[in-house]
Structure formats: structure tokens, C-alpha cells
C-alpha positions in Angstrom: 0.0 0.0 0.0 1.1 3.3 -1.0 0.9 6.8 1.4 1.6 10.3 0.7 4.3 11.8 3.2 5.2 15.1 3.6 9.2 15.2 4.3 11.2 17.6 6.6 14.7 17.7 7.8 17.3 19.6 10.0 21.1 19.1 10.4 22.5 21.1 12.9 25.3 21.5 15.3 27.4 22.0 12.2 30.8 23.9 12.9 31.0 25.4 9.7 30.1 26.7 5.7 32.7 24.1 4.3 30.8 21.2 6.6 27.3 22.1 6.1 28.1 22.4 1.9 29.9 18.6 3.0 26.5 17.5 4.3 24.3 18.9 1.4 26.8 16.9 -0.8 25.9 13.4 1.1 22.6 13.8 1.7 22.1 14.5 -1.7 23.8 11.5 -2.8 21.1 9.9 -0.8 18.2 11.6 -2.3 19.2 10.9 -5.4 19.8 7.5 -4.8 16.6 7.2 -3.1 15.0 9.2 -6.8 13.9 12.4 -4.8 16.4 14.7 -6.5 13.3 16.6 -7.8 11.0 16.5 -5.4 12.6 17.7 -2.1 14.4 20.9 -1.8 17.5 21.3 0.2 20.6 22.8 0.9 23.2 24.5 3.8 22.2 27.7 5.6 23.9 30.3 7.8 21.7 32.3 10.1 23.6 34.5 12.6 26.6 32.9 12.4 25.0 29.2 13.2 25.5 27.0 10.0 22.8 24.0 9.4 21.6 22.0 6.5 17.4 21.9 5.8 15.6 20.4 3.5 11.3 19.8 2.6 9.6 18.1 0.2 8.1 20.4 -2.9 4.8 17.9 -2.6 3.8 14.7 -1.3 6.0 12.0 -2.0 4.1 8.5 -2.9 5.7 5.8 -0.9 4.9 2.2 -1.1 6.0 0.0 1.9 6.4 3.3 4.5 6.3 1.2 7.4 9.4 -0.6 6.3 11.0 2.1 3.9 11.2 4.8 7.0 13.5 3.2 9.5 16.2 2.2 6.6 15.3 5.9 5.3 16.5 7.5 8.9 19.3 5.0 9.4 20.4 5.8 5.9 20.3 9.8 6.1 21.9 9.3 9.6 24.8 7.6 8.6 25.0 10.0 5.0 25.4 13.0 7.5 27.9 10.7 10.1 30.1 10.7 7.3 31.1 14.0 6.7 30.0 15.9 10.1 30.4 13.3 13.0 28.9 15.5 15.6 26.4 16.8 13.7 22.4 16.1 15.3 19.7 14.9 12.7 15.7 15.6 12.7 13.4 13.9 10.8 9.8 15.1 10.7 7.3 13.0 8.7 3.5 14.9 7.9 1.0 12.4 6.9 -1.1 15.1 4.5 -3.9 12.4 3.4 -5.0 12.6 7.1 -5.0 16.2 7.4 -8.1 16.9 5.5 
């Protein structure tokens, strides 16, 4: 069974630009592996000084098997962002818009 999910994502305690454009790289390696290149926008940002990656979904993305895609999803886009910024904390956040209306 399929679902509509609406995707949002923080990387933060980031220590700097070079790092935080290092993150947007591997996460988007992951997005594109995962065939979301187009559907979820992304990228590093500096806001007083504080450097952190974000990233939404345009839309809904159709995903068949969430239940079992998610936790390989999360594990994945950890261990993308563990690569290149060791200290670095993720957040996930997951809207279910089908059941919003």
C-alpha cells in the first residue's frame, strides 16, 4: 500500500560553511539515490553565524511499503550526514497530508 508523506529535515550542530556544503553533498547523494532529486528541496544555511543543512519536500512523495521504507530511510540519512559531520544532530519530521483533511 502506497501513502503520501510530507518530508522535513534539520542538520544542525554543524561547525561550519565548508561542513554544512559537506552534508548537502551526502545527503544529496542519498536523495538521489533514493529518486527524490526533484522532489525535495534542500541545501546548507547560515543564520547568525549558526550553520545548518534543511531540506522539505516540494509535494507529497508517494511511498509504497512506509512502514518498512522509513526506518532504513532514517538509518540511511543518519549515517550519510555521520560521514562527513560526525557530531552533527539529525531531525526527521514526517507529515502524513492524506490525514490532514
Amino acid at each position: 500500500m502506497s501513502v503520501n508523506i510530507d518530508l522535513h529535515f534539520t542538520v544542525s550542530k554543524l561547525a561550519d560553511a565548508p561542513q554544512a556544503e559537506a552534508v548537502s553533498s551526502s545527503v544529496g547523494d542519498l536523495l538521489r539515490d533514493e529518486g527524490f532529486e526533484d522532489q525535495i528541496g534542500y541545501g546548507p544555511v547560515v543564520d547568525n553565524g549558526v550553520h545548518y543543512v534543511s531540506g522539505e519536500a516540494r509535494y507529497p512523495i508517494i511511498i509504497s511499503g512506509f512502514g518498512r521504507w522509513q526506518p532504513y530511510f532514517e538509518t540511511s540519512f543518519a549515517a550519510a550526514v555521520a560521514e562527513v559531520a560526525p557530531d552533527a544532530e539529525t531531525f526527521i519530521t514526517w507529515g502524513y497530508p492524506d490525514e490532514e483533511y
